[in-house]
C-alpha positions as CSV (number, residue, x, y, z in Angstrom):
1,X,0.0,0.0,0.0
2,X,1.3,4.1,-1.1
3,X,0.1,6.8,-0.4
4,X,1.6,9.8,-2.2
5,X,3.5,10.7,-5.1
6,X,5.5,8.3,-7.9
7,X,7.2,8.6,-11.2
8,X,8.6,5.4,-13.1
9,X,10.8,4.1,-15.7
10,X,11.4,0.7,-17.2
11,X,13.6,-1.3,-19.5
12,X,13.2,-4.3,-21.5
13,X,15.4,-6.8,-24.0
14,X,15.2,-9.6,-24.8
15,X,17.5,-12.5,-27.0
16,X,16.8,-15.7,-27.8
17,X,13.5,-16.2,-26.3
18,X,15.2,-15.1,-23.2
19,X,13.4,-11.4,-22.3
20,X,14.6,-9.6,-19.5
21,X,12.4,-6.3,-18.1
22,X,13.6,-3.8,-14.7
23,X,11.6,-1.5,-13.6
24,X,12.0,1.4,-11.3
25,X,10.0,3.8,-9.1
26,X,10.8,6.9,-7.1
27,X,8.3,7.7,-4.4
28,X,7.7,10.5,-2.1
29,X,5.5,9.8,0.5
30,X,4.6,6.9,2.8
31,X,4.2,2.8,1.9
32,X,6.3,-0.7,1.1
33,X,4.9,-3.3,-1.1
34,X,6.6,-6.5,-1.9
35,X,5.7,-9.4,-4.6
36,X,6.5,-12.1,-6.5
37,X,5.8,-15.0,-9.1
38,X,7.5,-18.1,-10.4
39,X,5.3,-20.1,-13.2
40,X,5.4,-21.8,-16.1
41,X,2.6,-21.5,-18.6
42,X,2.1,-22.8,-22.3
43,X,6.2,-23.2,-23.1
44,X,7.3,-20.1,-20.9
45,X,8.7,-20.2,-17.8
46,X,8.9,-16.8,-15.8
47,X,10.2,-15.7,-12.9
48,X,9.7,-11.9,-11.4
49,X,9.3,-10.0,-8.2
50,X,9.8,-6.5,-7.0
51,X,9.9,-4.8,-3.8
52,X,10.1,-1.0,-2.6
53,X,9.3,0.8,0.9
54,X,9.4,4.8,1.3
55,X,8.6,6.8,4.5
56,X,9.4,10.5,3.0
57,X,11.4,9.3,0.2
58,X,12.4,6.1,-1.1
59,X,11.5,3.8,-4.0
60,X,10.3,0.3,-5.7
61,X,12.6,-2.0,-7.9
62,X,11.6,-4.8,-9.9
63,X,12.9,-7.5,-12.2
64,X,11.4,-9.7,-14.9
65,X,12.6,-12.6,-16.8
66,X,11.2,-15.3,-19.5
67,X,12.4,-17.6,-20.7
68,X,10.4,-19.0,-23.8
69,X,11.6,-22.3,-24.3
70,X,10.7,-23.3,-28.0
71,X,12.1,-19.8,-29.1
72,X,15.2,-20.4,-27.3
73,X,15.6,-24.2,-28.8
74,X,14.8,-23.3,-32.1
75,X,17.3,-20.3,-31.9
76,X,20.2,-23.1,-30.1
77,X,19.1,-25.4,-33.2
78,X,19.6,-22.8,-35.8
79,X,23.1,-21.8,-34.2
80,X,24.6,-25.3,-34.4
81,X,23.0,-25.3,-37.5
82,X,24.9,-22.2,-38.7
83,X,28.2,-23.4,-37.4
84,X,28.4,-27.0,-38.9
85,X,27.9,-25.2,-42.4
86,X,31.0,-23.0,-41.3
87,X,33.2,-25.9,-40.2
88,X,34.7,-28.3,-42.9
């Protein structure tokens, strides 16, 4: 639970069928707030949480990652692929 002011900002990549996302908050005024989830859900396993307090001033962080696991096979398959045509 907050009570006050926030401003935010996130960024995301991803590679491979591995996506990574942070987020981060800047508060002024009073709360803390915690969470988290680890799942796995039609191919994609995912694992996130974030966490932040502020009495005054103070913040929130949080990080998010995927892993999509036919992208990422399919993108290890086409890389071995790649590199037996390179080797003789």
């Amino acid at each position: 639970m907050f009570a006050g002011a926030r401003i935010a900002g996130d960024l995301e990549g991803g590679l491979f069928g591995i996506t990574a996302r942070g987020t981060a908050e800047g508060w002024a005024g009073a709360g803390a707030g915690a969470d988290g989830v680890l799942g796995y859900d039609d191919g994609v396993f995912r694992l996130s949480g974030s966490g932040g307090a502020a009495w005054g001033l103070g913040g929130k962080l949080g990080l998010d990652l995927e892993v999509d696991v036919p992208e990422l096979v399919e993108s290890l398959d086409s890389g071995v692929t790649a590199l037996q045509e390179l080797l003789p």
